[in-house]
GUPA-598155 format. One record per residue (C-alpha): residue in three letters; x, y, z. Coordinates in steps of 0.001 Angstrom, whole numbers, padded with zeros to 6 digits, always signed. Each point is the difference from the previous one (the first is absolute). Example, Ala and Ser with C-alpha at 12.3 -4.5 7.8 and 13.67 -1.06 7.14 Angstrom:
Ala+012300-004500+007800Ser+001370+003440-000660
% end
This chain:
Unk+237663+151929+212584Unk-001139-004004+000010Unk+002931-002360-000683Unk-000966-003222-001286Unk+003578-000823-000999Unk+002755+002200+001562Unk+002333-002095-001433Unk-000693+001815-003516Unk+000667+002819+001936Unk+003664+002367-000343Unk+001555+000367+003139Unk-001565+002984+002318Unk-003342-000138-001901Unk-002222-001887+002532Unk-002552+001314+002213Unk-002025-001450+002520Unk-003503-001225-001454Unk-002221+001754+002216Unk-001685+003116-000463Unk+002869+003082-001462Unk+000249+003385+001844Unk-001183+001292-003813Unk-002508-002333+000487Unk-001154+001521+002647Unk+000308+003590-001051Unk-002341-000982-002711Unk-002599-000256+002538Unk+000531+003199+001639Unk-002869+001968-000101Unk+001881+003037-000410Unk+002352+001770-002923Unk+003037-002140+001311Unk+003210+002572-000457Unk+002734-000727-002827Unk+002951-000754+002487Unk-002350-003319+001183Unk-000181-000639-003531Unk+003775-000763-000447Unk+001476-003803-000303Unk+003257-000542-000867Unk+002530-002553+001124Unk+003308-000616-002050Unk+001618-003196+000995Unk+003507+000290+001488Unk+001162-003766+000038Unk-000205-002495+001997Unk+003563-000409+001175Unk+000947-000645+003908Unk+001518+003031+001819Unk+002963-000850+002169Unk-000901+000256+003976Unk+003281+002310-000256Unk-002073+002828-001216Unk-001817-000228+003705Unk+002973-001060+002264Unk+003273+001006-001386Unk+001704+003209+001720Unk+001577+000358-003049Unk-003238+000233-002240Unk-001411+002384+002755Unk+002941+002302-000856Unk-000126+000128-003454Unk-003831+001007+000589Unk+000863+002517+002292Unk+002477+001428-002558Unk-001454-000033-003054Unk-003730-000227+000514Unk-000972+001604+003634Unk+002366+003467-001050Unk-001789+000351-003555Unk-003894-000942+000312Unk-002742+002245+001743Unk-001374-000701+002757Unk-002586+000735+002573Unk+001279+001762+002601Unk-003320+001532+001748Unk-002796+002011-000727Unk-001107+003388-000194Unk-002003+000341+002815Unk+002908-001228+002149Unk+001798+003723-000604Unk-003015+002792-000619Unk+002379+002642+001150Unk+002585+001565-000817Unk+002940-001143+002253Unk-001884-003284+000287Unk+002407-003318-000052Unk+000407-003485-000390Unk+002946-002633-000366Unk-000113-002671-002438Unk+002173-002861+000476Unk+001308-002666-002777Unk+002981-002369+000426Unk+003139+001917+001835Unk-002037+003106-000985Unk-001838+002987+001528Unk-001925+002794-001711Unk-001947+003463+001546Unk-002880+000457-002019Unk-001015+003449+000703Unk-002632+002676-001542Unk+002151+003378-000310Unk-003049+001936-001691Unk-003487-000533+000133Unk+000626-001713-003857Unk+003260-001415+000450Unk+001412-003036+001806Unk+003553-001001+000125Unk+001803-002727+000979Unk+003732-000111+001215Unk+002430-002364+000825Unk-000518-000381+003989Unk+003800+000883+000728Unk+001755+002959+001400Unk+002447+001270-002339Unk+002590+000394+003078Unk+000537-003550+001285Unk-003166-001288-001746Unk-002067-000292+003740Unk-003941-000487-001109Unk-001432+003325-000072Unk-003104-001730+001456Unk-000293-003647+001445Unk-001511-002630-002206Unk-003930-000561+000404Unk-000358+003328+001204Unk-002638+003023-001541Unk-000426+003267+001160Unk-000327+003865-001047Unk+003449+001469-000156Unk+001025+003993-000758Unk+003888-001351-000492Unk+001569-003078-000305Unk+003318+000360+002778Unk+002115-002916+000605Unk+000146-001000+004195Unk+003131-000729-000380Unk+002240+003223-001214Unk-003123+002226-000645Unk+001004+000522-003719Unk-003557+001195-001152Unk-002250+000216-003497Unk-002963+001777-001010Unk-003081-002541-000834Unk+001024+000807-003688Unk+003330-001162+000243Unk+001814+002433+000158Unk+003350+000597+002422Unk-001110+002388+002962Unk+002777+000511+002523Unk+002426-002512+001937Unk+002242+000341+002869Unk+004038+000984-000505Unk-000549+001193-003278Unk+003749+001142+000480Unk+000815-003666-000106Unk-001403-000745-002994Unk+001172+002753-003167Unk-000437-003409-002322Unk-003865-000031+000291Unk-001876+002014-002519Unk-003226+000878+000993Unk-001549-000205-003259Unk+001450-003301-000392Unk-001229-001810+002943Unk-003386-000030-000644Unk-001920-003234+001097Unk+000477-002564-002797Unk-003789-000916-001129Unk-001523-002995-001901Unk-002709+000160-002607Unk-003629+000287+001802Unk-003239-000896-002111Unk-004086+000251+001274Unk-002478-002037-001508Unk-003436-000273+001813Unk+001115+001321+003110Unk+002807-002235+000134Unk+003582+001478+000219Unk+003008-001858-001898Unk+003585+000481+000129Unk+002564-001505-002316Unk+003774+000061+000510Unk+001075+000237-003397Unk+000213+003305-001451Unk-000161-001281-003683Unk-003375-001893+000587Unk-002769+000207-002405Unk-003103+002262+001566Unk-002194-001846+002321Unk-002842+000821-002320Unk+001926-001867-002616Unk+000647-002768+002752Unk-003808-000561+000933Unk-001467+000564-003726Unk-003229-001328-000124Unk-000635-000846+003167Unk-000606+004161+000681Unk-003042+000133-002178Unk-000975-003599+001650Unk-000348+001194+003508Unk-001290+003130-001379Unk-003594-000881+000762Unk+000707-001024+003671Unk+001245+003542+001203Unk+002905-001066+002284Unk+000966+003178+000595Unk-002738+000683+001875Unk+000400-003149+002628Unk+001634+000156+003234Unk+001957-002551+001993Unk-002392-001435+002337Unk+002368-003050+000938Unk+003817-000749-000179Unk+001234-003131+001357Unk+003043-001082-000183Unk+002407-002881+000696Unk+003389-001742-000185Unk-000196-003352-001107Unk+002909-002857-000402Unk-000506+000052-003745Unk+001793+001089-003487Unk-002031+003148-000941Unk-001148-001932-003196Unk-001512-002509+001602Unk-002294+002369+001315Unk-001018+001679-002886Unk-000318-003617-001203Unk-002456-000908+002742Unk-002387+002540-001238Unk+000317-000187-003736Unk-002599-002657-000748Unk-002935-001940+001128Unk+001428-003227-000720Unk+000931-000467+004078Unk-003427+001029+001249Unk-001023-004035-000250Unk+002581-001029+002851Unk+000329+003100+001711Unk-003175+002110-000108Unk-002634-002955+000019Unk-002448+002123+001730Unk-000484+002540-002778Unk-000714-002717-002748Unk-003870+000405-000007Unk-000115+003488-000542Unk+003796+000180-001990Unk+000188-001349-003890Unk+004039-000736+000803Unk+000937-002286-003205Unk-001804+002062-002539Unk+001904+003092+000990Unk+000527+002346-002939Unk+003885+000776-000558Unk+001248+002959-001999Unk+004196-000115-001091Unk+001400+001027-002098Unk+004376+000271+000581Unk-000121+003590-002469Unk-001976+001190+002715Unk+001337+001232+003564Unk-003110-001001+002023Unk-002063-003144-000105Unk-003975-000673+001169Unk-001831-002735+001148Unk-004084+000152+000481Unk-001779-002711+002339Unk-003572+000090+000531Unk-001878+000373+002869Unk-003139-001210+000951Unk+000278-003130-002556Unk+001222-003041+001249Unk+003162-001731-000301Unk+000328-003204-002463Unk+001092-002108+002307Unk-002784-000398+002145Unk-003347-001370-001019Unk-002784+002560-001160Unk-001858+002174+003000Unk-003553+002023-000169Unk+000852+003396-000228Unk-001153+000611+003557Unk+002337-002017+001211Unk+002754+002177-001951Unk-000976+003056+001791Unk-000399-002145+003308Unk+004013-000235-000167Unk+000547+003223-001031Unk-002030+002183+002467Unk+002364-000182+003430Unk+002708+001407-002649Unk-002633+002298-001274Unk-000699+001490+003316Unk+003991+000199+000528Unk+000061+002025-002647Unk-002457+003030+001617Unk-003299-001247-001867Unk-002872-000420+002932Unk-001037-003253+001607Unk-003426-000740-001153Unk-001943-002914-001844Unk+002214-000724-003005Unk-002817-001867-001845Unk+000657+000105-003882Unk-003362+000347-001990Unk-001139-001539-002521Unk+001519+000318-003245Unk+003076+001163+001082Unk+003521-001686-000046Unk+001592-000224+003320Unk+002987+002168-001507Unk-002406+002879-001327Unk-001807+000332+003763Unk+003208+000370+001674Unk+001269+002411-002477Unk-003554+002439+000520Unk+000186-000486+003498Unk+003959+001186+000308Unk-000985+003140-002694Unk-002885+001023+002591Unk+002026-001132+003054Unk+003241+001761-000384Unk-001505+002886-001934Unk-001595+001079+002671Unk+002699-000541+002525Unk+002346+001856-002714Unk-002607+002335-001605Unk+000786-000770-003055Unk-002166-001104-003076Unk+000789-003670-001228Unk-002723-000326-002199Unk+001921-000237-003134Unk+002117-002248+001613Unk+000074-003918-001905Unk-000159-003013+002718Unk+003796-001046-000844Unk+001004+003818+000779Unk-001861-000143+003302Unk+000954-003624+000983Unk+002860-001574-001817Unk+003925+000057+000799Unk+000906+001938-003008Unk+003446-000306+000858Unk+002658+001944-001704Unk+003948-000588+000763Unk+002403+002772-001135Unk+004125-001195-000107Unk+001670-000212+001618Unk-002134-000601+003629Unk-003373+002009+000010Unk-003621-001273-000035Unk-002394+002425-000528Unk-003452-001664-000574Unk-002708+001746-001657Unk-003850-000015+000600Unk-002074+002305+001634Unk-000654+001009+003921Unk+003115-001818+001455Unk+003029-001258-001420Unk+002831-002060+001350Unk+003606+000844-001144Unk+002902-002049+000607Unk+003493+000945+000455Unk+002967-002437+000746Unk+003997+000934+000406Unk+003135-001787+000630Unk+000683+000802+003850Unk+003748+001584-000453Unk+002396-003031-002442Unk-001475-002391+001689Unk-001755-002530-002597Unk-001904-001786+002812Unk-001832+002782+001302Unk-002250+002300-001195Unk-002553+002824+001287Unk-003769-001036-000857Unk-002268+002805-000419Unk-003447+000495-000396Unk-002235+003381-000788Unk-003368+000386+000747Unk-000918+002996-002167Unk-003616+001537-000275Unk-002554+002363-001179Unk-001119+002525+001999Unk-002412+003238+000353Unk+001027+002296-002629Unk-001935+002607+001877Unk+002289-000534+002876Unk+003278+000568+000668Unk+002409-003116-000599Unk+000393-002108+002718Unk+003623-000693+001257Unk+002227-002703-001112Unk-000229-003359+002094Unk+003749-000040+001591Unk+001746-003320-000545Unk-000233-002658+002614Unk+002811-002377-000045Unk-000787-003361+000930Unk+002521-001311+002315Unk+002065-003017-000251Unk-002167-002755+001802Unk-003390+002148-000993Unk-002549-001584-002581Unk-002015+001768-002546Unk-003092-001275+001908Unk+000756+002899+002704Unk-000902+002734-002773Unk-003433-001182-000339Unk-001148+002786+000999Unk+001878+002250-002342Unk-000579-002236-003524Unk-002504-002433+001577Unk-000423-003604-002031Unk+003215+001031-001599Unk+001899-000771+002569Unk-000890-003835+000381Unk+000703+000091-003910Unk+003837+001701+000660Unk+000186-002392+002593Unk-000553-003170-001855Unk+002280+001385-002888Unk+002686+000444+003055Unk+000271-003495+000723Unk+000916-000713-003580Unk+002825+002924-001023Unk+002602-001113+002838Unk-000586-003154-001018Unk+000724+000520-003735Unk+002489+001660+000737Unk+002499-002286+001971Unk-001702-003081-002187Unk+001619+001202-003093Unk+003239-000305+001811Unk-000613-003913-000696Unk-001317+000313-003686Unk+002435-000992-001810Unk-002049-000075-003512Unk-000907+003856-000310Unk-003995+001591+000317Unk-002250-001517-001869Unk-002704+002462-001214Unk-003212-000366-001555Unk-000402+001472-003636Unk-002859+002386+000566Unk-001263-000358+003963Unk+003773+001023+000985Unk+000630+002389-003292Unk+000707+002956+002335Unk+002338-001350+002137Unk+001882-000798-003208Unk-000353+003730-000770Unk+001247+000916+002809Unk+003354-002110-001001Unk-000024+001045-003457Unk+000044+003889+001453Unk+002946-000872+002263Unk+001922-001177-002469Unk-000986+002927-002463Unk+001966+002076+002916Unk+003062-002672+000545Unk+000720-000318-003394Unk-000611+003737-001597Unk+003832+000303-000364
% end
């Protein structure tokens, strides 16, 4: 909306005055879906958040405690264990799980721990098809379901009661071809979790995506501060200056709401930002086409006829583009769901964006207790041939230490010069709050989901 005098305004009710994301749905020159019709955002406050939240051991305890061991969370997908026997670990703070499918409908997860002398029944970051699960160290030995199997000396050990040894397990929810586990065995569903957001992504069939890309690395950051990095559009100014003429980064389109436990942001593509003066739509798709062609669409004469908005060419040429590469039919498919960063973020770390074709998803852990490192990760997930088999799962490649994102161009292409501008800001953030001694100062509505993402935390610390 136009603000003539924001100083009438409550606090966390202005917008940018250039053109809305519902603005531009009103042009679309398709049905646009309900779930792009939703905008919400409840105002949270506007107080400072102490830098001890980021930085304090202490704080990254009481997280690990009473927030890490009862949320859900991501732990990999579905297509990472087809078969039964297949396994992964998941690892979160001084934890490690074994996600495993036991039937061809059932995946459990269990407590990564021998119940001898609690040696890792298999190492952390490994995956694999297993008939048993046998400790290396004294061979005592489980079925995939759990159960106790055999063990050597049982003459040594008339306390053990076979039917009480089984593996322990935590809770393990799917959504969209994403598997969840949860620690706490008194946590609400993870339907009842995700609530609306199921029906929301209903439309963009994740469960039929693959992981084309996983890359993943550690970075000398608070986990927050990562999932900070990539909840708004407000940075893209200073740090992404190159995607202004074809980004609309101010008027971004934020969706909170602190009842809820996921948030949304929507920022166009294909429109320009405010910042910048106004550019001919040719120009528009002039900055947008080496991305374009990153993205699998052919390199050809992007010329945008007339009568047509930069944004609406791009968006016909992507539905043609990747629906052939994908075989897949687009055509009902509005310009915002074929172009913009429909980005969703799910507590208490997951970033599953929706859209059509391709879609980006986030994920972002503490790396063990310590609160100034974390493990950056970043999906690649995409359509594919239904009338083919499913291709395999990308397998994670973990940048190394001195390693920039740049070297994964291949993998994510343009992304990675955007990861690696964002990398020279989260280290920084995070050992400059060390020397703010005032608190975080957030904006009302530009920054409203990092204050979610506080408000949630807290939810956790304080439930008792």
């Amino acid at each position: 909306m136009n603000i003539e005098n924001p100083k009438t305004l409550k606090p966390g009710e202005a917008r940018s005055e250039a053109i809305s994301v519902q603005e531009l749905l009103d042009r679309e020159k398709l049905p646009v879906p309900p779930v792009l019709r939703k905008n919400f955002n409840v105002h949270m406050g506007s107080d400072r958040l102490p830098t001890s939240r980021w930085t304090d051991p202490e704080f990254a305890r009481l997280e690990i405690d009473k927030m890490w061991t009862k949320v859900w969370q991501f732990a990999c997908r579905e297509e990472h264990i087809p078969e039964v026997g297949d396994f992964t670990t998941y690892e979160i703070g001084e934890w490690s799980f074994l996600v495993i499918r036991t039937a061809p409908e059932t995946i459990k997860a269990y407590w990564n721990a021998c119940l001898h002398r609690g040696n890792q029944l298999k190492p952390e970051g490994t995956h694999g098809n297993a008939t048993e699960l046998r400790c290396t160290f004294h061979g005592f030995t489980w079925t995939i379901d759990g159960t106790l199997s055999d063990f050597p000396c049982r003459w040594d050990f008339p306390h053990i009661v076979d039917a009480e040894y089984a593996l322990p397990e935590v809770k393990v929810g799917t959504w969209g071809g994403f598997v969840f586990i949860n620690m706490d065995d008194d946590a609400e569903s993870l339907e009842s979790f995700l609530g609306d957001l199921i029906p929301e992504f209903e439309r963009w069939d994740f469960k039929n995506k693959y992981v084309m890309n996983h890359i993943a690395k550690r970075v000398d950051m608070n986990w927050k501060v990562g999932i900070e990095a990539f909840a708004e559009s407000f940075h893209v100014v200073a740090t992404h200056p190159q995607i202004m003429p074809s980004t609309a980064d101010a008027n971004t389109q934020y969706d909170v709401d602190p009842k809820l436990n996921y948030n949304r942001m929507i920022t166009a593509m294909g429109v320009q930002s405010p910042h910048i003066p106004p550019m001919e739509e040719q120009a528009i798709v002039d900055s947008m086409t080496p991305r374009a062609y990153r993205m699998g669409m052919a390199m050809n004469e992007f010329k945008v006829p007339e009568g047509m908005t930069a944004r609406q060419y791009m968006a016909e040429m992507r539905r043609k583009q990747v629906g052939a590469a994908k075989n897949r039919d687009y055509s009902d498919a509005t310009d915002s769901e074929m172009l913009d960063a429909i980005q969703y973020f799910v507590f208490p770390n997951f970033f599953p964006w929706g859209g059509m074709g391709t879609n980006i998803t986030y994920r972002f852990r503490p790396d063990g207790l310590n609160p100034d490192s974390a493990i950056m990760e970043v999906f690649i997930l995409s359509d594919y041939d239904l009338n083919g088999p499913r291709p395999d799962p990308a397998p994670m490649r973990l940048l190394g230490e001195d390693q920039e994102w740049i070297v994964a161009e291949d993998e994510i292409g343009g992304l990675a010069a955007v990861f690696q501008q964002d990398m020279t800001n989260m280290p920084m953030v995070q050992k400059g709050m060390k020397s703010l001694k005032k608190g975080v100062t957030l904006a009302n509505y530009q920054e409203s989901r990092v204050r979610h993402l506080h408000w949630k935390i807290d939810e956790y610390i304080n439930a008792e």
